[in-house]
N, C-alpha and C positions, 0 to 999 in steps of 0.2 A: 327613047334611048336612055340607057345609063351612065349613070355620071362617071369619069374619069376617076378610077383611083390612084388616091395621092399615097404615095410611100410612108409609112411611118419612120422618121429618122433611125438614126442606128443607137443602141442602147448606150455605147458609152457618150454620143454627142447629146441625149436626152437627159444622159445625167447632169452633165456639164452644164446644161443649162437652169436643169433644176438648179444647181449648186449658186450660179449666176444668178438667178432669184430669189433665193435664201428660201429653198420650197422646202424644207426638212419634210414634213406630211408627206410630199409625192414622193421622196429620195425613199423614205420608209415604206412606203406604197412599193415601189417597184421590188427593194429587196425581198418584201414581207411572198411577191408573186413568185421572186425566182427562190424563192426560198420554198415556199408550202408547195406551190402548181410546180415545180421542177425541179428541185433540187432532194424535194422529198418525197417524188412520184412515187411511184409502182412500178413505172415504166424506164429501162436501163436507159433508155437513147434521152427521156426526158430528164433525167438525174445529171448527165454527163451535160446535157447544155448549162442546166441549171448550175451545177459546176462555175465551167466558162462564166457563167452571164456572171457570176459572183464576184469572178476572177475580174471580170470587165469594168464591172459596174466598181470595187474598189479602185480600178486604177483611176477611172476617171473623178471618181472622190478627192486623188490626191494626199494633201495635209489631213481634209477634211474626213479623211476614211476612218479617224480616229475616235469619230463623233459615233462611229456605226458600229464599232468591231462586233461587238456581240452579236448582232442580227446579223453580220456577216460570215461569225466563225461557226458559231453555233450548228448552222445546218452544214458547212465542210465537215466536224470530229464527227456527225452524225453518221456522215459515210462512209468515214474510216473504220466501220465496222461493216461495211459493202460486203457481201457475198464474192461480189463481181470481182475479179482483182485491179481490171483495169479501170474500175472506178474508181477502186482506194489510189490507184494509182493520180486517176484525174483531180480528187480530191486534194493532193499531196503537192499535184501543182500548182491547184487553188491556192490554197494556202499558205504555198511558197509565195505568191506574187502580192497576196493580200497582207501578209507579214510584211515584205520587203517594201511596201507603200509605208506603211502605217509603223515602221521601225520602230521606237520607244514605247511608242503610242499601246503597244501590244505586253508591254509589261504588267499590266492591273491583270490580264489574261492569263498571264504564264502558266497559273497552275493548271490550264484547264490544257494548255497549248503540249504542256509537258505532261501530263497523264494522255495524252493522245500517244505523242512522240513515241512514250514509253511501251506502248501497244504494237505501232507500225514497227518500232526496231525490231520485233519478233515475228515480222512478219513474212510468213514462206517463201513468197514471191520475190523475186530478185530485183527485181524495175522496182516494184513498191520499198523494200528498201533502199533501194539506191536515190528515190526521191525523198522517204525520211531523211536519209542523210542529208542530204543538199538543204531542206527541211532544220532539219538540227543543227549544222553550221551555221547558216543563218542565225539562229536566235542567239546561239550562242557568240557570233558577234555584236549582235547587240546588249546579250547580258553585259559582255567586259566593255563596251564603249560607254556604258550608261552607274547613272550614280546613285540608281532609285531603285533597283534593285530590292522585295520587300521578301529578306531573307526569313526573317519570324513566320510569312506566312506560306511560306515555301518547307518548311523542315518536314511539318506533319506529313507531307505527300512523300518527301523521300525517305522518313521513316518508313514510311508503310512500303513503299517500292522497291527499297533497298535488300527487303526479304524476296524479291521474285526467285526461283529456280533455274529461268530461262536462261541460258550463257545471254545472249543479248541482248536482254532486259540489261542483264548484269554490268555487260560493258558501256552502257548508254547511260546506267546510272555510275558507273567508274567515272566515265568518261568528262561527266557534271561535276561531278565531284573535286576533278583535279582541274575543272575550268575556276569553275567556282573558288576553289584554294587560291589560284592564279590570282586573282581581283585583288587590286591594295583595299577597294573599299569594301570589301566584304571579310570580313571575321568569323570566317568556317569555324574556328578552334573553339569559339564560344559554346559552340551545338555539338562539338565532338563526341558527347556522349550517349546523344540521339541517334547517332550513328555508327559508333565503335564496334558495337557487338557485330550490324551487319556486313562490316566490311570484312571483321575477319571470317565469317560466313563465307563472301565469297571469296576467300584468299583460298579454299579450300575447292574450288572450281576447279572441274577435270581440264579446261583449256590453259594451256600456259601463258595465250596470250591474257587470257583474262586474270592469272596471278601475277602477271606481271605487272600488268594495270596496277593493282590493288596493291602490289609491294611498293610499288612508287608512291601511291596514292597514300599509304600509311608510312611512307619514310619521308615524305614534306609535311606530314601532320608532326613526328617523331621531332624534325628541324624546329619548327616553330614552337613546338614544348620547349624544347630547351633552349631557344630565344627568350621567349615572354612566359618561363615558368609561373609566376606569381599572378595571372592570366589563367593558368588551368585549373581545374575542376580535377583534379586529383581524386577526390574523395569517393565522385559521383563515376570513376571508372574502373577504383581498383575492381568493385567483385565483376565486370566483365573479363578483365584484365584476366584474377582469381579462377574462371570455367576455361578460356582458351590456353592456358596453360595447362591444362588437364586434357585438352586435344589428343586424340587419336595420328592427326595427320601430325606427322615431322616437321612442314613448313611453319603451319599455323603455331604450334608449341615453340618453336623457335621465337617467331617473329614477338609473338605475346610475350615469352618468357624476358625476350632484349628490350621491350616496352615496360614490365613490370622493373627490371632493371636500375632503366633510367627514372622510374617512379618514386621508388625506394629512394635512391638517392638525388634526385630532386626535390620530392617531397619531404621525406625526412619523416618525423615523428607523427606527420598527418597518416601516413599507414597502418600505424599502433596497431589502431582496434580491427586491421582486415588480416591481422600477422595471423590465426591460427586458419583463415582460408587461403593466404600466402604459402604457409607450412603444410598446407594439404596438399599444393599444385608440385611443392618444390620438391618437399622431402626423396618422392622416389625418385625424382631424377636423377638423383646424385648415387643412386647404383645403377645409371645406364654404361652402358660400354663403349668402345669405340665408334662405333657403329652409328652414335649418338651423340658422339663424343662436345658437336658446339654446346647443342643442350644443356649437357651434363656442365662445362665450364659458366655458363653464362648462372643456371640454377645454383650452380655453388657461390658465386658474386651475390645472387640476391640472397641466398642464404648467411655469407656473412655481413653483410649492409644491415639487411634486418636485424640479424643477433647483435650489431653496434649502436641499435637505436634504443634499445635497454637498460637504465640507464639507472643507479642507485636511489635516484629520485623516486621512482616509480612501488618503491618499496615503503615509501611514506604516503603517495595520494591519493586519498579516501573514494573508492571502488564508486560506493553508494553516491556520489556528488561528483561528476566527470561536470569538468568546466564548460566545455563546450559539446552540442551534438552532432554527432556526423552519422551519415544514412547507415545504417545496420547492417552489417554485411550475414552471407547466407547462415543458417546453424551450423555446426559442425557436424550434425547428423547430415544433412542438405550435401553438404563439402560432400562426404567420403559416403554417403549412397549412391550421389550423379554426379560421380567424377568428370564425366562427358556429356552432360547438357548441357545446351546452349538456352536462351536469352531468348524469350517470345517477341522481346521489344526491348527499347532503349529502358535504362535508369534514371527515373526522376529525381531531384532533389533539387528543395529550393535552397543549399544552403552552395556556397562558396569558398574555398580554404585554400590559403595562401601557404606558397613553400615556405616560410619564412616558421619554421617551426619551434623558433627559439619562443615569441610570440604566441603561442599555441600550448595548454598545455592540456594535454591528452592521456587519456586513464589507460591503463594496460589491460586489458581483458585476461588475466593471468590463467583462467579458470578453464576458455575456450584453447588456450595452447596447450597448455598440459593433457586435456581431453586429446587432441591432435596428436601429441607426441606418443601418450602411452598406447593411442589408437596402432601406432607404426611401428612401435615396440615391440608388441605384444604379436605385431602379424608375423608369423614365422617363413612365410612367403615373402617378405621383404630383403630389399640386398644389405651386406655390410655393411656399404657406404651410408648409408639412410641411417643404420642402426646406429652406428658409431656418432652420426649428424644429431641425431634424438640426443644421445649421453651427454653430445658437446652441450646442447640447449639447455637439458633442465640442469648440466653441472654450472653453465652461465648464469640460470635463472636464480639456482642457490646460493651463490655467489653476488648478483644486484641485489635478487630481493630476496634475500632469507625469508625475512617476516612473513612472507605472504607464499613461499615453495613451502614451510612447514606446515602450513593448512592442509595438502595432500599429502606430504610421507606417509601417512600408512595405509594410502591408495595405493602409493606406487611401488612401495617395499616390496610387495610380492611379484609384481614384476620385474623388478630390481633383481633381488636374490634369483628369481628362473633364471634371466639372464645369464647368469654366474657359468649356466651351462650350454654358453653358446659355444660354436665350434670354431669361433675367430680368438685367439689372442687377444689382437686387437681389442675387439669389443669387450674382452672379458675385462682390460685396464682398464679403459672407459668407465666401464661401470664401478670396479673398486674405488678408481680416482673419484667417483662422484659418491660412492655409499661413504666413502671415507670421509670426504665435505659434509656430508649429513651426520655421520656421527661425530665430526669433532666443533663443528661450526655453532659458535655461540647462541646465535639464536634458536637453535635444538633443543636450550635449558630450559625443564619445564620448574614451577616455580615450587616446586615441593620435593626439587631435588634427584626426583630419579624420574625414569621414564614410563610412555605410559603404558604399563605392562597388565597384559591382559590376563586370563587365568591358563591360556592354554600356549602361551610361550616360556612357562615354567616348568619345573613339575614340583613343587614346593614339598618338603620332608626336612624332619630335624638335621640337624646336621651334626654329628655322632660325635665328633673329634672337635673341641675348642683348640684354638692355636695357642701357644704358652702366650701369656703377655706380655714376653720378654721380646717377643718376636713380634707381634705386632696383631691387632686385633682382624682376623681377615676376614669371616664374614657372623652371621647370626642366624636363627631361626625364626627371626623377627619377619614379617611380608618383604618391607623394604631393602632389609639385605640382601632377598631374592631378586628383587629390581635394579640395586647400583651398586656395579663394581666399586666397593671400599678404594682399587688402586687404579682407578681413572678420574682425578681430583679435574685434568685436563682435555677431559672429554665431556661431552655433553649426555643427556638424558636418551640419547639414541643410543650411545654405542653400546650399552651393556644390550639393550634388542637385538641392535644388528648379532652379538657373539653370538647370541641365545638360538636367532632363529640361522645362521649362519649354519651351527652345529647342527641345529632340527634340518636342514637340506641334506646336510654331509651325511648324515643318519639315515635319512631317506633315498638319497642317492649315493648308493656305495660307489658308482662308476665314477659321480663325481670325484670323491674323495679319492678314490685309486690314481685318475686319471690327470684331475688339475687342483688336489686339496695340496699338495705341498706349495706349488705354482702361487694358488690364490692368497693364503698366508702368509707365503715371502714377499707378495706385494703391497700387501695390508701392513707386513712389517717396516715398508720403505713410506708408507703413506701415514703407517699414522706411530705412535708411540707402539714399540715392541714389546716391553714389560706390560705395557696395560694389556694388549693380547693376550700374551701367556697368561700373566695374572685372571682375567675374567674367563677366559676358555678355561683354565684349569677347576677356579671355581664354579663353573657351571657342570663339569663333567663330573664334580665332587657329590651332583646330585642326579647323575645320570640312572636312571631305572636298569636300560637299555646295555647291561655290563660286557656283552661283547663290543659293541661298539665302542665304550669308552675304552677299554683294551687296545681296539684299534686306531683308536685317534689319539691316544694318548703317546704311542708308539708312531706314529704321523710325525705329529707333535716335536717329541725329542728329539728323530731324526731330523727334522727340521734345525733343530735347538743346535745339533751338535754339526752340521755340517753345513750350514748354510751362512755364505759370504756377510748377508744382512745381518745376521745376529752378533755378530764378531764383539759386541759391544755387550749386550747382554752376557753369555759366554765369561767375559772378561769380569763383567758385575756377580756374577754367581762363584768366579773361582776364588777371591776372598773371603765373601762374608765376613768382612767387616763393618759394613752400615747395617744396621737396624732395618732397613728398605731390604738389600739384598738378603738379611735372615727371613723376612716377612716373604717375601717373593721363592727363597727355597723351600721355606716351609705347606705355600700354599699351592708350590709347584709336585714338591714330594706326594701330599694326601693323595693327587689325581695320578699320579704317576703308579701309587701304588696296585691301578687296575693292572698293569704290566711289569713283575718282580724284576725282567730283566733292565727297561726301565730305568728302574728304580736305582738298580747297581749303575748305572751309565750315569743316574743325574749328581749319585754320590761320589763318583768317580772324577766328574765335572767338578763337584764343588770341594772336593780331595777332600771328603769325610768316610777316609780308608776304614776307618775301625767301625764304622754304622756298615761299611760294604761289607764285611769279614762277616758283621752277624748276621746281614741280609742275605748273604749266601750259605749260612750255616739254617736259614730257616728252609731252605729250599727243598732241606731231606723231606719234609715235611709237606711241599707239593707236589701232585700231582705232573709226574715229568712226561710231557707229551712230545712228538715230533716238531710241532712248531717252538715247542719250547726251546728244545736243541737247537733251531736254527737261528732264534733270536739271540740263542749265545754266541751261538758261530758268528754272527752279524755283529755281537758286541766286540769278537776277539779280532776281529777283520777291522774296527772299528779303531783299539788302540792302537794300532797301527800307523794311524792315518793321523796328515799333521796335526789334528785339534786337540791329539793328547800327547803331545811333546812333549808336555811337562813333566807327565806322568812317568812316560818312560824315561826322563833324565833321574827320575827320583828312584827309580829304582837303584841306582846305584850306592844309594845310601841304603844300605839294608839293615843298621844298626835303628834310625830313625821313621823307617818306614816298615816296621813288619807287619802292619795290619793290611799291609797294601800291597806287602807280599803272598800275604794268608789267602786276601781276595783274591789276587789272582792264581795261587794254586789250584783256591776251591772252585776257580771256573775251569783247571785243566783237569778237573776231578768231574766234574760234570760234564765235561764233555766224552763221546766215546772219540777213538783214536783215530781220527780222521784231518784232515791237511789244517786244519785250524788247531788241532791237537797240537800239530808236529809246529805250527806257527810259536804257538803260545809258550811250549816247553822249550822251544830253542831259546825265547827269548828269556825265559826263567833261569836259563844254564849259562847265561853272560852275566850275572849278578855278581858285580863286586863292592870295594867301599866309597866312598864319594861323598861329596859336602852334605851339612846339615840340611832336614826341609824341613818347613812349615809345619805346624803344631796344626790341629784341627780344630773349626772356628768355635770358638764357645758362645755361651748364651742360649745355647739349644736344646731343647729335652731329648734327648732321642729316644728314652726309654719310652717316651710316648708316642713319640713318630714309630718306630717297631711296632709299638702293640697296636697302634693305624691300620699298619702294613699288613699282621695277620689277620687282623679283622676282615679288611677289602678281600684276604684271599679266603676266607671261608666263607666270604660271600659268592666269589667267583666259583669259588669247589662247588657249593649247594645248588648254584643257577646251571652247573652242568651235570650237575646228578639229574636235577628235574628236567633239562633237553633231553638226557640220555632217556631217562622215567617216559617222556611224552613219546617218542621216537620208537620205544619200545611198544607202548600200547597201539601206534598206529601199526605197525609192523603186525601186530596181532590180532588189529579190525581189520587190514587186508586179507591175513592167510583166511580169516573165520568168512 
């Protein structure tokens, strides 16, 4: 007969007793069984016990389950990749009950426990998630009850994790993230930059639960920046910072835009060197519309925070020798080709930088901003507000650092002067406000006294007529008198360029001149010295090729001269002549003026040299009388009319003392045919009676040679339209042929 079989005890009282005899060998024996032969069968029904037996055999371990974890967990995450669902599911509650034994104990584990975790949260099954979960609480109570927590070697996995797609990868690792902030012992903020990029990743998540997560989750990060500023890593997040403000999505450009914000002005001058990828993210924002409207307020705060960290200092220290180094933020090509790329991974750096920016002294990348500005400038798909935001910057820039903005003026001059022809106002002052700093601003002076003028913003020719010397020396045929206005002693080596190429635009763009050339000169005349304008405009027109044009800017010009509120002061300088100044300035105003006869009678009119107007109108039989010419008189006789020649017509009344300035005005009712300006001008000639003495006419002047000036320019202008007329006519005759 056969012997009676004895029962083999039950597995967890086999354990216990192992454990009672300190059998480590057989405790591993049995795992190693339900581990290989069960748990990692082939066979579903043997997996599922092997499970259990896992399950079993840790409780009965107890304290002691901590000795084994690894040969216990190892084959449960194995299954969490089950086909079967409701193995992962058996799994899940493995490893719920093998965790809840072994509590602390399961910390050396974690990374291995939470790349499982991370997998089951995405898991289709409903039961198998709903046992992660219970799964994930759990650890997550023991993360915050324990104080061993080994954060350093936990980052790298939620770097890499923090990129999933999956919403509910997404919110498991949200989820860690604000448990983890939670902990007094743990200092998330340390590693914030290991993870910055991907959180605003998924701020951008189609679920609102999951952006919600992630706004909380970056506004208790946002908190504790501004607790323990001197604590952050500033340096290591601006260029994250720098791409999510270039965001597509409204939220995420928001949130980065109000984090770059607090950056700016917590950090301070640690920004410096990220300011032209800062000026990439911000500048358009600032022609967004209502529509965008926080954006646009919050980008305008870091836009001026930024522009107050610029600092005069900055314009003495040495480019080549920056004190200290901070991680290199992207090129400026980089910035403005992937306005919207994101971040494959966190930013390294081993360095550290404290807000305390007094402490800190940091080079200004001058070279990367200007690149950035003139990039937004120059884009004519850009809004107003951006454009106007650029003129504030570089008029800022000129303004700290002269020394170091004059190294680009003649990069940026040409886009400077385009501008001239924006269709904003606005922007049009802007920029005079800033050319105007450029031409009068000291450090402009180059050291040879004029500026640095090339061959092709001249057009260099003798210059026909010397000025008496009685008058004052105005210019020369010398190179350098072609380079510096003689009567801008007050302005720097720029401003005779700026007139020069100012002029070379209005030439080139009639529309402008028609349109905004009076506009731009009256503001030129509130921004910088008025005689110096006139004076160098006139001399530069003195050697204009182009004699229609000077004809019509010269007439610009005067209208400008005679009725414009700005000049009132000039005006008042020309109707004496008595300084030596004021004869130099009508003399060197008259040459230029003589492209326009009628002009010319208005400027002598102006400075009451009646009896030079009497012969200048007696030379008139002698040109060429065209329709436009008639109208420029009508315009002159509409013109005494008006208050800026008060004086004039009071002095008519002296007719004993004024008949050369009787005569002039006859011989303009003589040139004119009889038309409402006729009937103007002779009314006013038939009220002549006698009345107090006037003013003698200023002496010290040649005029015999200022006239014989005067015929000269016009037989130059007669000859330039004989030869239009000469060309006009040949083409006329290669069409008919």
């Amino acid at each position: 007969p056969k012997p009676p079989c004895v029962p083999l005890p039950p597995l967890p009282r086999l354990v216990r007793e192992f454990v009672a005899q300190n059998n480590t060998s057989q405790i591993k024996h049995v795992i190693q069984i339900l581990s290989q032969e069960f748990a990692l069968s082939q066979h579903p029904h043997s997996r599922k016990g092997g499970l259990i037996g896992l399950a079993a055999c840790s409780i009965a371990l107890g304290k002691d389950s901590g000795l084994y974890l690894k040969e216990l967990i190892e084959p449960v995450l194995t299954c969490f990749n089950d086909a079967d669902s409701r193995l992962r599911y058996y799994a899940c509650e493995a490893l719920y009950n093998i965790v809840k034994v072994a509590r602390g104990s399961v910390l050396p584990h974690f990374n291995v426990l939470f790349d499982g975790l991370s997998k089951l949260a995405a898991d289709p099954d409903p039961n198998v998630k709903s046992g992660s979960e219970l799964l994930d609480r759990l650890l997550k109570d023991i993360v915050t009850e324990s104080n061993q927590f080994d954060l350093v070697g936990f980052i790298p996995l939620l770097r890499e994790r923090i990129y999933s797609n999956n919403q509910y990868a997404r919110q498991f690792i949200i989820s860690w993230i604000l448990v983890l902030e939670s902990v007094p012992d743990i200092n998330l903020l340390d590693y914030l930059p290991e993870i910055l990029d991907g959180l605003f990743q998924i701020l951008g998540d189609n679920s609102k639960e999951i952006r919600k997560m992630c706004e909380v989750a970056l506004g208790e990060f946002l908190k504790e920046i501004k607790k323990n500023p001197s604590s952050v890593k500033f340096a290591e997040m601006a260029n994250i910072l720098v791409i999510h403000c270039q965001a597509a999505d409204d939220v995420i450009q928001l949130t980065a835009m109000c984090w770059m914000r607090e950056f700016i002005q917590l950090a301070g001058r640690v920004m410096l060197p990220y300011s032209s990828g800062i000026l990439t993210a911000v500048l358009p924002c600032l022609s967004y519309d209502d529509r965008k409207k926080s954006i646009l307020e919050v980008a305008n705060v870091c836009n001026q925070s930024l522009m107050k960290l610029v600092i005069p200092e900055d314009d003495e220290m040495d480019e080549a020798k920056p004190s200290v180094t901070i991680p290199a933020e992207p090129s400026s090509e980089e910035s403005l080709s992937k306005p919207e790329s994101t971040l494959s991974g966190p930013h390294e750096s081993p360095l550290f930088f404290p807000c305390s920016c007094e402490r800190i002294q940091v080079t200004l990348n001058l070279d990367g901003i200007v690149q950035v500005l003139d990039y937004h400038l120059s884009d004519t798909s850009i809004g107003m507000m951006t454009r106007i935001a650029v003129l504030k910057w570089l008029y800022h820039l000129y303004i700290k650092t002269p020394r170091k903005m004059f190294r680009h003026t003649d990069s940026l001059f040409p886009i400077l002067l385009r501008t001239l022809s924006d269709e904003s106002d606005e922007v049009i002052l802007k920029d005079l406000e800033l050319l105007a700093e450029i031409a009068s601003s000291p450090a402009g002076q180059t050291e040879e006294g004029h500026g640095p003028s090339d061959g092709s913003d001249v057009r260099p020719g003798p210059v026909e007529l010397h000025v008496p010397a009685r008058a004052g020396q105005l210019s020369s045929s010398s190179t350098k008198g072609l380079e510096c206005s003689p009567s801008t002693p007050t302005m720097n080596s720029y401003f005779y360029k700026f007139m020069i190429n100012l002029l070379k635009r209005f030439s080139s763009e009639r529309k402008l001149l028609e349109s905004r050339g009076a506009f731009i000169i009256r503001q030129l005349c509130l921004l910088l010295n008025a005689e110096n304008i006139f004076h160098s405009m006139a001399d530069i027109l003195l050697r204009e090729e182009d004699l229609k044009f000077a004809s019509t800017m010269v007439h610009t010009l005067n209208t400008i001269l005679l009725t414009s509120s700005e000049l009132f002061q000039l005006r008042n300088q020309l109707k004496d002549l008595k300084t030596p100044e004021s004869r130099n300035l009508f003399c060197c105003l008259y040459r230029s003026w003589c492209h326009n006869p009628v002009t010319t009678v208005s400027l002598c009119f102006l400075t009451q040299n009646y009896k030079h107007a009497y012969d200048l109108i007696q030379k008139f039989g002698d040109l060429e009388v065209t329709v436009d010419f008639l109208t420029e008189v009508d315009k002159l006789v509409q013109l005494i009319e008006c208050p800026i020649f008060t004086y004039l017509r009071l002095q008519l009344l002296d007719v004993k003392n004024n008949p050369y300035l009787i005569k002039a005005l006859y011989g303009l009712l003589m040139l004119l045919p009889q038309s409402s300006a006729f009937e103007l001008l002779s009314h006013r000639l038939q009220l002549l009676g006698d009345g107090p003495a006037s003013r003698t006419a200023a002496s010290n002047i040649d005029y015999t040679e200022l006239l014989q000036h005067f015929e000269k320019v016009q037989n130059k202008h007669l000859e330039a339209r004989h030869q239009r007329a000469g060309r006009a006519e040949q083409l006329d005759r290669r069409v008919v042929l």
